[in-house]
C-alpha positions in Angstrom: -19.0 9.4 -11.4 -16.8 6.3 -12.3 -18.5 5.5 -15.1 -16.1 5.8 -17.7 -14.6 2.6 -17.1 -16.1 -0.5 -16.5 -16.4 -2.3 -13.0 -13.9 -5.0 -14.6 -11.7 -2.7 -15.2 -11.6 -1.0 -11.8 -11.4 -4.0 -10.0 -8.3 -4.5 -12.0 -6.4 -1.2 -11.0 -7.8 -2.5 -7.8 -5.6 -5.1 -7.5 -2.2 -3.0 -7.8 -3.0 -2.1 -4.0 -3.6 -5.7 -2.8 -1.3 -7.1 -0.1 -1.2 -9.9 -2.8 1.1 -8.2 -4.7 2.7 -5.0 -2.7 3.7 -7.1 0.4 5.8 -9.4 -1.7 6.8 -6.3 -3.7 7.5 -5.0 -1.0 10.5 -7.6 0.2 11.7 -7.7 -4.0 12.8 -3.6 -3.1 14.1 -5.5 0.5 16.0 -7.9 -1.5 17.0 -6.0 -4.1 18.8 -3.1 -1.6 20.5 -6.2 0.5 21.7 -7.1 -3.2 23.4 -3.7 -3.6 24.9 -3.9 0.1 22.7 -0.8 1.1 21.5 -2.4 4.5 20.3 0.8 6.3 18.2 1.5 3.6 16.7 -2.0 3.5 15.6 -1.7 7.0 14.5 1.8 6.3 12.2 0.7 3.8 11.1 -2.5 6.0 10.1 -0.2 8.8 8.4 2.5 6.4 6.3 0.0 4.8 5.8 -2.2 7.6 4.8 0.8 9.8 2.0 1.7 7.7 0.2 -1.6 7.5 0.9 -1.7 10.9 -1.3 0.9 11.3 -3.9 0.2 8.7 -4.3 -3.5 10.6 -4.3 -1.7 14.4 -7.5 0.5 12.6 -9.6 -2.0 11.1 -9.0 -4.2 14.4 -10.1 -1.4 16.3 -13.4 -0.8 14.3 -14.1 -4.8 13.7 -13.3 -5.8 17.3 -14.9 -2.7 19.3 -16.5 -0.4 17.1 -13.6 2.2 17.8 -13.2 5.0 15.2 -12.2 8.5 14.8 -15.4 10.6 15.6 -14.0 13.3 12.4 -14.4 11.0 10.1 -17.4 10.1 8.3 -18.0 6.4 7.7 -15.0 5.1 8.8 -14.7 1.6 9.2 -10.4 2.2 9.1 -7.7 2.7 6.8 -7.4 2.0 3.1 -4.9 -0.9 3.0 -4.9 -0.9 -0.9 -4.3 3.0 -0.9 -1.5 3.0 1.9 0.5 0.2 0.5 0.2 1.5 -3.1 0.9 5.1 -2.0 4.1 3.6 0.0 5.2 0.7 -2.1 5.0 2.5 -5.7 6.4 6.1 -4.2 9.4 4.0 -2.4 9.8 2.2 -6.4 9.7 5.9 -8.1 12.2 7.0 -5.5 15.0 3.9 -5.9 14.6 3.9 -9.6 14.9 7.4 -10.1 18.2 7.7 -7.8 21.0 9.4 -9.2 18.5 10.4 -12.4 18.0 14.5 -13.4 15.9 16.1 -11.9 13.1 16.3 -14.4 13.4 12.5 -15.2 13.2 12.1 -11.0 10.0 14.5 -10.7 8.3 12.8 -13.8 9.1 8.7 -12.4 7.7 9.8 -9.2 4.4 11.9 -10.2 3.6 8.5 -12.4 4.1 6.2 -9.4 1.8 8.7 -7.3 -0.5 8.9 -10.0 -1.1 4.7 -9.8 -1.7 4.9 -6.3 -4.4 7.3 -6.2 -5.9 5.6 -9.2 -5.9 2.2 -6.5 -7.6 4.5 -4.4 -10.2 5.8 -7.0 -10.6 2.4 -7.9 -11.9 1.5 -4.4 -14.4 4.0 -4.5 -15.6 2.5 -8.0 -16.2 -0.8 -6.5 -17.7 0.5 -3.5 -15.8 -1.5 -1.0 -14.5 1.9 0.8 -15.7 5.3 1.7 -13.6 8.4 0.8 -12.4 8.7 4.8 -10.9 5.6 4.3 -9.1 6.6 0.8 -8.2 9.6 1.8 -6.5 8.4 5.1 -4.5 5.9 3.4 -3.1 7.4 0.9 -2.0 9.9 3.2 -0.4 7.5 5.5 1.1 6.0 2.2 2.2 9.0 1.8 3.9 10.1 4.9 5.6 6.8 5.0 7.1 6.7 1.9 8.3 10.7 2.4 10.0 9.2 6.0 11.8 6.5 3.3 13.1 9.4 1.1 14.2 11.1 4.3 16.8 8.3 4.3 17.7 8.7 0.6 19.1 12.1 0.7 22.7 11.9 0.3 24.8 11.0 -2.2 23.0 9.1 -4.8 24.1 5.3 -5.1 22.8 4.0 -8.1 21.3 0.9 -7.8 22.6 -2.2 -9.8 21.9 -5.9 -10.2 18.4 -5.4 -11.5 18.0 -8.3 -12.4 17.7 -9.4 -9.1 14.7 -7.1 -8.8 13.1 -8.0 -12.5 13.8 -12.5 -11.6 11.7 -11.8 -8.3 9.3 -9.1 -9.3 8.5 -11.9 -11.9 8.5 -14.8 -9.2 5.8 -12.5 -7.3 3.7 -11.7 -10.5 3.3 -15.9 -10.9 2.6 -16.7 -7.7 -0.3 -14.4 -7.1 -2.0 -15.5 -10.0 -4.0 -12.0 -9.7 -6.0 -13.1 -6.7 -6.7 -10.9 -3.9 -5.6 -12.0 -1.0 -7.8 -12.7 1.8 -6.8 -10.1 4.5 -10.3 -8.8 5.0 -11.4 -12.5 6.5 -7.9 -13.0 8.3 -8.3 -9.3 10.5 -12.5 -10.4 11.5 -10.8 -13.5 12.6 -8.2 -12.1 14.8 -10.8 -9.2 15.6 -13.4 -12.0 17.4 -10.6 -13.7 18.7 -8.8 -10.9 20.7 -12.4 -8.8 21.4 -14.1 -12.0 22.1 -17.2 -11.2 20.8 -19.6 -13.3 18.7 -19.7 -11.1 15.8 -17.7 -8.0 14.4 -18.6 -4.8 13.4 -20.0 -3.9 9.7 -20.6 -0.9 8.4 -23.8 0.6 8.9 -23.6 3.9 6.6 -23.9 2.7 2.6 -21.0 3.8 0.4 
């Protein structure tokens, strides 16, 4: 089904859903709104992004530490964190970068930056690290966070200026990940055995 790219290449759209590079991208869009004085809308975004990996941590804690999972959803082991924080970090970008843009111009930045996310969450089903619960879910919650975000936007549009502060760190970020994934997956089965106490977490026992 994936076979019109290589796995090189997937594992490389891949990455543009790693907390690697979305959480720091994440604070760049924090930094750059505190830059442009628009506060609430900082703290929006903090809370819309934040919120969602909240929630994708809470469900893979939950499955790791006590075998605890949604009994609708087929091979669930919990949520996509590449496909929520794509889905919500590039959907928040579209949104702030299209502000105060036509309509047309608005509606095209936004279906491309929704159109990257779900290739992130294609791309995990390529490499067979998630199942299509897990895909689907996140980008939903993606999703539904970054729709809460553009809640908050929809006023007066406020055209967002000092870029550069968001191209000097969006470049700072891009260096210091080096493209290498970060290592949540072995961070959460450590906190999982420490707060469940047990001697070994749970695994997946349905193959992708």
């Amino acid at each position: 089904m994936f076979g019109f790219l290589s796995q090189e290449w997937w594992h490389a759209l891949s990455f543009f859903g790693d907390s690697a590079l979305t959480v720091p991208g994440a604070l760049v869009l924090a930094l750059w709104l505190a830059a442009n004085g628009r506060w609430r809308t900082m703290l929006r975004w903090l809370c819309a992004f934040g919120g969602a990996m909240m929630i994708v941590v809470v469900s893979k804690l939950l499955f790791m530490g006590w075998h605890i999972v949604p009994p609708w959803l087929p091979n669930f082991t919990g949520v996509s964190g590449h496909s929520a924080s794509a889905m919500c970090f590039y959907l928040g970008l579209g949104l702030l970068l299209s502000e105060g843009k036509s309509g047309t111009a608005r509606a095209v930045t936004v279906s491309g930056a929704v159109l990257l996310a779900v290739t992130v969450g294609l791309s995990r089903l390529a490499i067979k690290v998630h199942s299509p619960s897990e895909v689907i879910t996140g980008l939903a919650l993606g999703a539904l966070a970054g729709a809460w975000f553009w809640l908050g936007l929809r006023g007066p549009a406020e055209v967002l200026r000092r870029r550069f502060v968001l191209v000097a760190f969006a470049a700072f970020m891009l260096a210091g990940s080096d493209a290498r994934p970060a290592p949540t997956q072995q961070l959460l089965q450590q906190i999982a055995l420490w707060l469940s106490g047990h001697e070994r977490v749970y695994t997946r026992s349905e193959p992708l």
